[in-house]
N, CA, C and O atoms as a printed pandas DataFrame, in Angstrom:
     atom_number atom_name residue_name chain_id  residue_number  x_coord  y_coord  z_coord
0              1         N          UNK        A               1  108.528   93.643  110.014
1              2        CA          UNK        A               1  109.471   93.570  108.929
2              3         C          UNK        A               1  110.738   94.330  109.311
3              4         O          UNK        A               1  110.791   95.386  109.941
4              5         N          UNK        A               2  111.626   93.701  108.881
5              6        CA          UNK        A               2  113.171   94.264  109.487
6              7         C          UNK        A               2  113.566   94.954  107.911
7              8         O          UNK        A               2  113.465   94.377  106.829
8              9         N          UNK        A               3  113.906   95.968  108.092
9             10        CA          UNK        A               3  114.733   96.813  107.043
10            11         C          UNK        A               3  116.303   96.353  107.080
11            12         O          UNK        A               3  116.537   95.990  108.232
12            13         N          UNK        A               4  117.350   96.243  106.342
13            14        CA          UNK        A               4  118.888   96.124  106.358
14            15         C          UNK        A               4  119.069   97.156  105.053
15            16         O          UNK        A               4  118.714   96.949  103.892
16            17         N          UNK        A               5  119.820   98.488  105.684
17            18        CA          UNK        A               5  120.369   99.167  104.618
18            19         C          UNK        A               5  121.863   98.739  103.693
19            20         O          UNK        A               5  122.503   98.071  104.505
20            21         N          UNK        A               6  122.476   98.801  102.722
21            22        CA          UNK        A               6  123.592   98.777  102.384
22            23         C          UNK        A               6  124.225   99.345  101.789
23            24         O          UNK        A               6  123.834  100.111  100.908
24            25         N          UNK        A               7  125.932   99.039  102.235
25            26        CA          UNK        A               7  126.952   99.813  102.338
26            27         C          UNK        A               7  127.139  101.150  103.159
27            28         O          UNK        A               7  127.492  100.928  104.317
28            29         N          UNK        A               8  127.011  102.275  102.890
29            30        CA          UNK        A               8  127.667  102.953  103.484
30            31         C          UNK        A               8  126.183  103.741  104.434
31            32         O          UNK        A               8  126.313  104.722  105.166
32            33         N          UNK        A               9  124.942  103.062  104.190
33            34        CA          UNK        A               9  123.557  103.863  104.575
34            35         C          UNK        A               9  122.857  103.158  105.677
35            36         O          UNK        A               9  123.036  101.955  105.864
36            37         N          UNK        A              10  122.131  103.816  106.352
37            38        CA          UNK        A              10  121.627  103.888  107.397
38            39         C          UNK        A              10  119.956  104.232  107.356
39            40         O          UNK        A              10  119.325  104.981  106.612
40            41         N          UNK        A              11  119.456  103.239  108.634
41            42        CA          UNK        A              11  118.181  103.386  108.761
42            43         C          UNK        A              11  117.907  104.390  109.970
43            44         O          UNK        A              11  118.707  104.191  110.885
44            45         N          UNK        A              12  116.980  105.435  110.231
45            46        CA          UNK        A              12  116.719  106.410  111.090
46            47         C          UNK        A              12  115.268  106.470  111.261
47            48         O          UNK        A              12  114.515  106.640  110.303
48            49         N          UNK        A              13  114.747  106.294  112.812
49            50        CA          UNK        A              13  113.727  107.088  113.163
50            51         C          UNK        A              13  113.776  108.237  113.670
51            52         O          UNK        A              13  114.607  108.515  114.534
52            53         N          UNK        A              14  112.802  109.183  113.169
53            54        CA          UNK        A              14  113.130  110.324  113.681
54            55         C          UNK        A              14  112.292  110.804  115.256
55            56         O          UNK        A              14  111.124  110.451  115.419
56            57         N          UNK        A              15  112.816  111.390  116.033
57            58        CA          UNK        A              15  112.657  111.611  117.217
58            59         C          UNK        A              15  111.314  112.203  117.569
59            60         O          UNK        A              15  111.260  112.962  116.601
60            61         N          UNK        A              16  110.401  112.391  118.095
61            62        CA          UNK        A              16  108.693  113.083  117.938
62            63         C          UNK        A              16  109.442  114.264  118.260
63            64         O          UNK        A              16  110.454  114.238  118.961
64            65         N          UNK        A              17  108.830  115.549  117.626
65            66        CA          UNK        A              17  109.238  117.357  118.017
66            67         C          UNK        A              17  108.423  117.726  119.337
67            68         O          UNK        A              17  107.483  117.192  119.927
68            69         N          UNK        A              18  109.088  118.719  119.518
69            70        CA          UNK        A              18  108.679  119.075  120.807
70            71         C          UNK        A              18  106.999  119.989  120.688
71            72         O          UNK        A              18  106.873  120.565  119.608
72            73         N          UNK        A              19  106.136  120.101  121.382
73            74        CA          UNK        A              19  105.277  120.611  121.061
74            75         C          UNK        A              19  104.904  121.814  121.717
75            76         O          UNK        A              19  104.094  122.605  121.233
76            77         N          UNK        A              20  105.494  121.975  122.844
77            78        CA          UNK        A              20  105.867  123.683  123.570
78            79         C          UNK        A              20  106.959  124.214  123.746
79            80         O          UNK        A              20  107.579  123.679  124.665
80            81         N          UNK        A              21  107.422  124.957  123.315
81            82        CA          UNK        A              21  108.231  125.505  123.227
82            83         C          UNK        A              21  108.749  126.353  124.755
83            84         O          UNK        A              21  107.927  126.392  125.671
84            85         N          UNK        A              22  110.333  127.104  124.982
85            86        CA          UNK        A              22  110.627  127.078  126.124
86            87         C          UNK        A              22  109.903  127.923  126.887
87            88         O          UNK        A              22  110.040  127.940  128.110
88            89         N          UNK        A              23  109.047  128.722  126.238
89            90        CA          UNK        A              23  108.805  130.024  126.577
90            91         C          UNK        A              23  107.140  129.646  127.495
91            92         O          UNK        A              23  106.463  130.414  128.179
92            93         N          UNK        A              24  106.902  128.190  127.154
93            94        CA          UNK        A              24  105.234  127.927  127.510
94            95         C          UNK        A              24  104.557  128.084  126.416
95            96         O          UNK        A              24  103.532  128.667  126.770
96            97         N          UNK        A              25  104.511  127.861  124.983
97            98        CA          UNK        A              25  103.450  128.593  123.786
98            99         C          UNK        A              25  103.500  126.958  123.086
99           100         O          UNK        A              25  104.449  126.474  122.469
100          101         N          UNK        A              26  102.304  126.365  123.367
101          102        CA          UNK        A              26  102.240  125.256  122.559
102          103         C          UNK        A              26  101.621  125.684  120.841
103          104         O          UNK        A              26  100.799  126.476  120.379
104          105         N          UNK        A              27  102.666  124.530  120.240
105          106        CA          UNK        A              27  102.575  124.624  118.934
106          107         C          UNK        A              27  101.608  124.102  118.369
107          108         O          UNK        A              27  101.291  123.038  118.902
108          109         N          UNK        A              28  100.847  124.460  117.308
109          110        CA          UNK        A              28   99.920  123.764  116.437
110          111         C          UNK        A              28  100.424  122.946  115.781
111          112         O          UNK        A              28  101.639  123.105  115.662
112          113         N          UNK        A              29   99.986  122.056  115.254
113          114        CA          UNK        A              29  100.536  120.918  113.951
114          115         C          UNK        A              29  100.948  121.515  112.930
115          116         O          UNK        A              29  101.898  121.020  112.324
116          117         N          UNK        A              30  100.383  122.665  112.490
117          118        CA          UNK        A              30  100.713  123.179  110.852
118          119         C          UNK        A              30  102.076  124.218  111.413
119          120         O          UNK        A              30  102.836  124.514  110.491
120          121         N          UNK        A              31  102.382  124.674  112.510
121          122        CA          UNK        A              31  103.585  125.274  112.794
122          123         C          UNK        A              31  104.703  124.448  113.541
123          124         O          UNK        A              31  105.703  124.959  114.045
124          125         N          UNK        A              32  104.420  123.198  113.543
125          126        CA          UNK        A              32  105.477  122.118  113.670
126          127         C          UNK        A              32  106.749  121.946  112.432
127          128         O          UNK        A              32  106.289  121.868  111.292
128          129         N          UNK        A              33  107.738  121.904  112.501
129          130        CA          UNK        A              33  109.123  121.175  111.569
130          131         C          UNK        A              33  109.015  120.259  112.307
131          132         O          UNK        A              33  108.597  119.811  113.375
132          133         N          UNK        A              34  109.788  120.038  110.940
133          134        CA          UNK        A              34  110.171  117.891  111.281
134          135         C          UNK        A              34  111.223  117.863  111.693
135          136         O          UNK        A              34  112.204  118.397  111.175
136          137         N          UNK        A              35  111.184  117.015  113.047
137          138        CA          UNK        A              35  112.468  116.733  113.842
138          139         C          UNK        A              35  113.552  116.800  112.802
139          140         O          UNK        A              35  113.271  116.640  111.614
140          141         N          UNK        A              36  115.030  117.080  113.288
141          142        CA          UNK        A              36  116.534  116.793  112.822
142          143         C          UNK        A              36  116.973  116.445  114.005
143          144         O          UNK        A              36  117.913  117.007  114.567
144          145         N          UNK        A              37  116.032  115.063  114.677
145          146        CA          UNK        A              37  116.722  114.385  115.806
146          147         C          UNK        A              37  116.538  113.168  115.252
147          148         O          UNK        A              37  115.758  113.396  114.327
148          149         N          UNK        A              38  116.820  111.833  115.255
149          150        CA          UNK        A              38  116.539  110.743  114.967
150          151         C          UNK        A              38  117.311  109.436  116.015
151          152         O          UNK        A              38  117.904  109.745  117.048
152          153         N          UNK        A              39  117.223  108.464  115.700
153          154        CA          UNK        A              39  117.406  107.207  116.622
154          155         C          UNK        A              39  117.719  105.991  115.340
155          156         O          UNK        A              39  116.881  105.542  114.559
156          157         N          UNK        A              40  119.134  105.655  115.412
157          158        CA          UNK        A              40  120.444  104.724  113.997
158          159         C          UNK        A              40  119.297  103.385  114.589
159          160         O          UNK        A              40  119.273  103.035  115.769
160          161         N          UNK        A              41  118.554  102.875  113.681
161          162        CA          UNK        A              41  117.713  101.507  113.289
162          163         C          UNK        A              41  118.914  100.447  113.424
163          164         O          UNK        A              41  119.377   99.676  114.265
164          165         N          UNK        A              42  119.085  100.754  112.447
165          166        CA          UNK        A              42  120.283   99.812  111.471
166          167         C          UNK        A              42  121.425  100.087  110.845
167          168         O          UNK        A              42  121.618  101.299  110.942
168          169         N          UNK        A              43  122.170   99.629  110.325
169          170        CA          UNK        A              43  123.300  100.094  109.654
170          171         C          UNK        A              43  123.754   99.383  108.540
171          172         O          UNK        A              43  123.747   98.185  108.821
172          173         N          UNK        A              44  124.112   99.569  107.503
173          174        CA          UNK        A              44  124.963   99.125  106.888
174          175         C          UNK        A              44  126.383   97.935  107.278
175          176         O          UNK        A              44  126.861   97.448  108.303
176          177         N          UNK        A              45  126.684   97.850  105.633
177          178        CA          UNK        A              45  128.381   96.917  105.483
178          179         C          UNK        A              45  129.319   97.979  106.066
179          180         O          UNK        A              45  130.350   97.803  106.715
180          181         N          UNK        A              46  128.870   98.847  105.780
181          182        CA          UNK        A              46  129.925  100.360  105.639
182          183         C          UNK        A              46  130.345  100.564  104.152
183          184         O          UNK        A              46  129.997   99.723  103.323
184          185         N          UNK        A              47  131.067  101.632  103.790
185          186        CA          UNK        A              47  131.431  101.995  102.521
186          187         C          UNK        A              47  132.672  100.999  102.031
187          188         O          UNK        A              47  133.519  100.555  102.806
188          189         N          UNK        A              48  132.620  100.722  100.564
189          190        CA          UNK        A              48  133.434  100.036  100.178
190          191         C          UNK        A              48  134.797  100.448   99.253
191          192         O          UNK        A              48  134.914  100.760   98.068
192          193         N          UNK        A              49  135.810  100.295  100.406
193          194        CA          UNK        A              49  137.241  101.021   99.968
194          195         C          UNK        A              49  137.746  100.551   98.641
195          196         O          UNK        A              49  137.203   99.662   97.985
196          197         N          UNK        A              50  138.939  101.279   98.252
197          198        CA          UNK        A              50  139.160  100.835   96.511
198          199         C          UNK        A              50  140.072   99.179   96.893
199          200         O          UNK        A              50  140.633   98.545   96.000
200          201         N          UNK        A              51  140.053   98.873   97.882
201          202        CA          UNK        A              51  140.991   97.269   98.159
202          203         C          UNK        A              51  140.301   96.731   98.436
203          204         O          UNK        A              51  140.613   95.629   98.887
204          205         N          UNK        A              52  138.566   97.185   98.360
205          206        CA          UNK        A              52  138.077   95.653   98.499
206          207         C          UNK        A              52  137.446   95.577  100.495
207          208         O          UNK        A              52  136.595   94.949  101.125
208          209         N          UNK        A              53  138.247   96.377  100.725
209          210        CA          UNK        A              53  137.731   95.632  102.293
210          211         C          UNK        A              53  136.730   97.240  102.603
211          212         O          UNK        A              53  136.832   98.369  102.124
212          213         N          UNK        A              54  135.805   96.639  103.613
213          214        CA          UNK        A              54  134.998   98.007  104.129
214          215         C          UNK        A              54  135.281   98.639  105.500
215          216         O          UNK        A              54  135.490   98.064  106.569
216          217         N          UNK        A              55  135.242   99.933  105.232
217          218        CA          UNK        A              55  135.259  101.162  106.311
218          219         C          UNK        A              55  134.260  100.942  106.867
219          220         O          UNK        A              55  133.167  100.499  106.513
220          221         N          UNK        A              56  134.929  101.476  108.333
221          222        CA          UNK        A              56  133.753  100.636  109.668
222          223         C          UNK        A              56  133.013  101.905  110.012
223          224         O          UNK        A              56  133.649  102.917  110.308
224          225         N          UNK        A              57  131.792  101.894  109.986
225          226        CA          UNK        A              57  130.811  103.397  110.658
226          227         C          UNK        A              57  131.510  104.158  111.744
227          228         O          UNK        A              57  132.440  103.732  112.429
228          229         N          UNK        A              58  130.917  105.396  111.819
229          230        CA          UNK        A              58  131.171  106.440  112.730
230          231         C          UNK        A              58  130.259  106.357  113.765
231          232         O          UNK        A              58  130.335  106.980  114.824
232          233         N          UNK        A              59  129.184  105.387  113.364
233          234        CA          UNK        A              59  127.315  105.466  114.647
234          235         C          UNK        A              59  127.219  104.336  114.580
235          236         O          UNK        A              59  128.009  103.722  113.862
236          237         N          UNK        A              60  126.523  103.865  115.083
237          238        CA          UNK        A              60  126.269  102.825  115.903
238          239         C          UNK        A              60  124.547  102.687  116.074
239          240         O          UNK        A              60  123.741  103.580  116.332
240          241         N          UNK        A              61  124.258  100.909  115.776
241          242        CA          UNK        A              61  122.640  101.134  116.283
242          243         C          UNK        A              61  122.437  102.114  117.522
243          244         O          UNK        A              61  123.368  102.492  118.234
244          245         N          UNK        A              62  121.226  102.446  117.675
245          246        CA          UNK        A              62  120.650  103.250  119.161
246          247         C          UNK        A              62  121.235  104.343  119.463
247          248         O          UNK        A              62  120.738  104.936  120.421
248          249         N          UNK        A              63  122.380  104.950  118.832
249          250        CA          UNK        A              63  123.228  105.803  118.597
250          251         C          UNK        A              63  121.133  107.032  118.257
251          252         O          UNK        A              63  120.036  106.771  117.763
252          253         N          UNK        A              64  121.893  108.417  119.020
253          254        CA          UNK        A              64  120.489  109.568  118.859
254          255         C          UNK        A              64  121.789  110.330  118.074
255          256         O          UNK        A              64  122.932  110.280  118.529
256          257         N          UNK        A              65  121.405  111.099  116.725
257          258        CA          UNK        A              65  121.839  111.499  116.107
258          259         C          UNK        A              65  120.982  112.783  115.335
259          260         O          UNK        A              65  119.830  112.723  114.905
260          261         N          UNK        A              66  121.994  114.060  115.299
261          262        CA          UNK        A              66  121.286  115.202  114.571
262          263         C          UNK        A              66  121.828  114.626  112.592
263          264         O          UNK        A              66  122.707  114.063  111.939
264          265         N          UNK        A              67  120.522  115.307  112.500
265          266        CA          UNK        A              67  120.528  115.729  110.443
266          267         C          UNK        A              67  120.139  116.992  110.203
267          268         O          UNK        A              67  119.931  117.863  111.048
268          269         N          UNK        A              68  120.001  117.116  108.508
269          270        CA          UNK        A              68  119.363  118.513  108.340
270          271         C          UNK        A              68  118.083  117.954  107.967
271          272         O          UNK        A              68  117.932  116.760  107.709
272          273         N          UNK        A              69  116.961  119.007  107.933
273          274        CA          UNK        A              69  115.608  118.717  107.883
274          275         C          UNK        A              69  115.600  117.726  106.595
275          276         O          UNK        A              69  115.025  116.667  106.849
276          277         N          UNK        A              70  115.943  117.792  105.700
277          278        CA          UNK        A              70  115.937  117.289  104.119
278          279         C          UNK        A              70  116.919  116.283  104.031
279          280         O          UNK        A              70  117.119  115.794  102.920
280          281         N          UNK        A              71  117.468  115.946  104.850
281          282        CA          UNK        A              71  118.200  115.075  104.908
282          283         C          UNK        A              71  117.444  113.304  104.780
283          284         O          UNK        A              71  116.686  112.746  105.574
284          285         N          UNK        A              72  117.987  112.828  103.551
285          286        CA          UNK        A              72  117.454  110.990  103.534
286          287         C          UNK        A              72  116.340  111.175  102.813
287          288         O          UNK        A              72  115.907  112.233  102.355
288          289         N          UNK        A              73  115.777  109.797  102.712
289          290        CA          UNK        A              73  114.800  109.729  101.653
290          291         C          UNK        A              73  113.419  108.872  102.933
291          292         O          UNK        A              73  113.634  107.875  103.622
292          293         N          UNK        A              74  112.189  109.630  102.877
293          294        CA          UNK        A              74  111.681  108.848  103.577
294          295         C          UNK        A              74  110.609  107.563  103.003
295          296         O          UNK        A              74  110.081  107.478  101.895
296          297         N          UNK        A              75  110.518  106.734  104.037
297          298        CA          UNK        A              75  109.807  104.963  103.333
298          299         C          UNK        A              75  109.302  105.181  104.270
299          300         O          UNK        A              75  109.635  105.963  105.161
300          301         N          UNK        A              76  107.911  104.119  104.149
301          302        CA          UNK        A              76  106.706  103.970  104.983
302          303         C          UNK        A              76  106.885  102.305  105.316
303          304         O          UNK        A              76  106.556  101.754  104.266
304          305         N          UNK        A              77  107.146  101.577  106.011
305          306        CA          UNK        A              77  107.405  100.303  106.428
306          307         C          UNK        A              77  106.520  100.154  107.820
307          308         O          UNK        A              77  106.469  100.798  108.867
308          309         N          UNK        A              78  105.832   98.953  107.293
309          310        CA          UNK        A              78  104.495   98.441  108.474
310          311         C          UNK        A              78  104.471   99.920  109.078
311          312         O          UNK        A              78  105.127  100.091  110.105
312          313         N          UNK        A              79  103.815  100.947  108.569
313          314        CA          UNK        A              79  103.064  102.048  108.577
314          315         C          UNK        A              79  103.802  102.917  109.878
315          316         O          UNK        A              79  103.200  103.495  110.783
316          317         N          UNK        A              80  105.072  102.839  109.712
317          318        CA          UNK        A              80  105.956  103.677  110.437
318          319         C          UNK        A              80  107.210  103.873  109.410
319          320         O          UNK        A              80  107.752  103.156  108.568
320          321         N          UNK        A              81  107.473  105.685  110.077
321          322        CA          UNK        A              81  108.106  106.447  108.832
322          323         C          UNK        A              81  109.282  106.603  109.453
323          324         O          UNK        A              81  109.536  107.228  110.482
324          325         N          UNK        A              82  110.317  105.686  108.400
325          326        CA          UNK        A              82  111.819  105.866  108.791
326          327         C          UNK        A              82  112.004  106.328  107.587
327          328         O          UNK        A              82  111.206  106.251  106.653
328          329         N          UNK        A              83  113.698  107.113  107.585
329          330        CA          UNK        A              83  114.795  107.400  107.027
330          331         C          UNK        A              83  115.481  106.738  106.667
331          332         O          UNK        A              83  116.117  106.064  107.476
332          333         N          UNK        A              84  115.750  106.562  104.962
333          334        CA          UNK        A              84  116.813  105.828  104.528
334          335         C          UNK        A              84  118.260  107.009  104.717
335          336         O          UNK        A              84  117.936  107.962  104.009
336          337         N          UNK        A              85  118.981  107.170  105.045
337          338        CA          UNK        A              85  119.955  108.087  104.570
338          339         C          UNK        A              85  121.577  107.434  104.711
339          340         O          UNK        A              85  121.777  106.370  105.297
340          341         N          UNK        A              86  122.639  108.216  104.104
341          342        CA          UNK        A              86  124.018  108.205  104.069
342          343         C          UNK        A              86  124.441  108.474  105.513
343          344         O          UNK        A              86  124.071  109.354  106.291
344          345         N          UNK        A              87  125.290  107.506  105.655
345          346        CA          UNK        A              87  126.074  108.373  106.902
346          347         C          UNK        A              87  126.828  109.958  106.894
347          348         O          UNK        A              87  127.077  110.645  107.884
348          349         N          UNK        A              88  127.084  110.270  105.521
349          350        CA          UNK        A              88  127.744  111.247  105.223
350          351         C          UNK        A              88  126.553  112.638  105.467
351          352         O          UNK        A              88  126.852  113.823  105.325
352          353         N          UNK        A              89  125.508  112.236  105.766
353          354        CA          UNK        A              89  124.178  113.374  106.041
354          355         C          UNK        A              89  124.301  113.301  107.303
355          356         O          UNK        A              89  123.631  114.067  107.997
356          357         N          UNK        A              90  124.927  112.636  107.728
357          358        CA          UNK        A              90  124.355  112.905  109.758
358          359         C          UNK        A              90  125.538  113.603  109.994
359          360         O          UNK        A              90  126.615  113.145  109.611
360          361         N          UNK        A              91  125.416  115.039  110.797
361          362        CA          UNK        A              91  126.444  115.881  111.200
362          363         C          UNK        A              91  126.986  115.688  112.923
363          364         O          UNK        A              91  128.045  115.965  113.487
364          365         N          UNK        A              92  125.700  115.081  113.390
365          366        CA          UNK        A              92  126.636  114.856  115.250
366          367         C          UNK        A              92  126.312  113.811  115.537
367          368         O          UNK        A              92  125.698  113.142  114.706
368          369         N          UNK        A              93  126.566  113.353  116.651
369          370        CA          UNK        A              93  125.876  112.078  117.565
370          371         C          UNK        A              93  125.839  112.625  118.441
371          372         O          UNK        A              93  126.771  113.390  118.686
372          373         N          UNK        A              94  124.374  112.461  119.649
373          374        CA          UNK        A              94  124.289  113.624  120.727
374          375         C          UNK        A              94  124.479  112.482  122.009
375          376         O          UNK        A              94  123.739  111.530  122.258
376          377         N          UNK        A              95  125.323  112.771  122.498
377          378        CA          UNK        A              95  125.287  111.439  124.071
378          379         C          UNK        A              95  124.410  111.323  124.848
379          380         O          UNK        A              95  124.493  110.492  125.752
């Protein structure tokens, strides 16, 4: 099943976390956070200006992008967990 977000929102998977840390100390599951790395699904129309025509995104599908942890709303689609969110929640694009 294909997701299409609209207007100005975006679909995100989020990136798997790292599970050792730099130091060599692997993490348990219950001392894991949830990635604020993700991977742009999909995209939107873009946002819709007061004339009618739409503003073109800042990201791009396949675009790897940071958020904040709480950032987007998450959906369960064919039993994989993406991110609905705003473009206005994503703070970088990492090259």
């Amino acid at each position: 099943m294909k997701i299409e977000p609209i207007g100005a929102n975006l679909v995100v998977k989020r990136l798997p976390s790292e599970e050792v840390t730099a130091g060599g100390i692997v993490l348990p599951d219950a001392a894991k956070t949830k990635p604020r790395q993700g991977r742009v699904l999909s995209i939107g129309d873009g946002r819709l200006l007061p004339n009618g025509a739409r503003s073109p995104h800042q990201v791009g599908e396949g675009d790897r992008v940071l958020f904040d942890s709480y950032a987007g709303t998450e959906v369960l689609i064919d039993g994989e967990e993406l991110l609905i969110m705003s473009e206005d929640e994503i703070l970088a694009v990492v090259p």
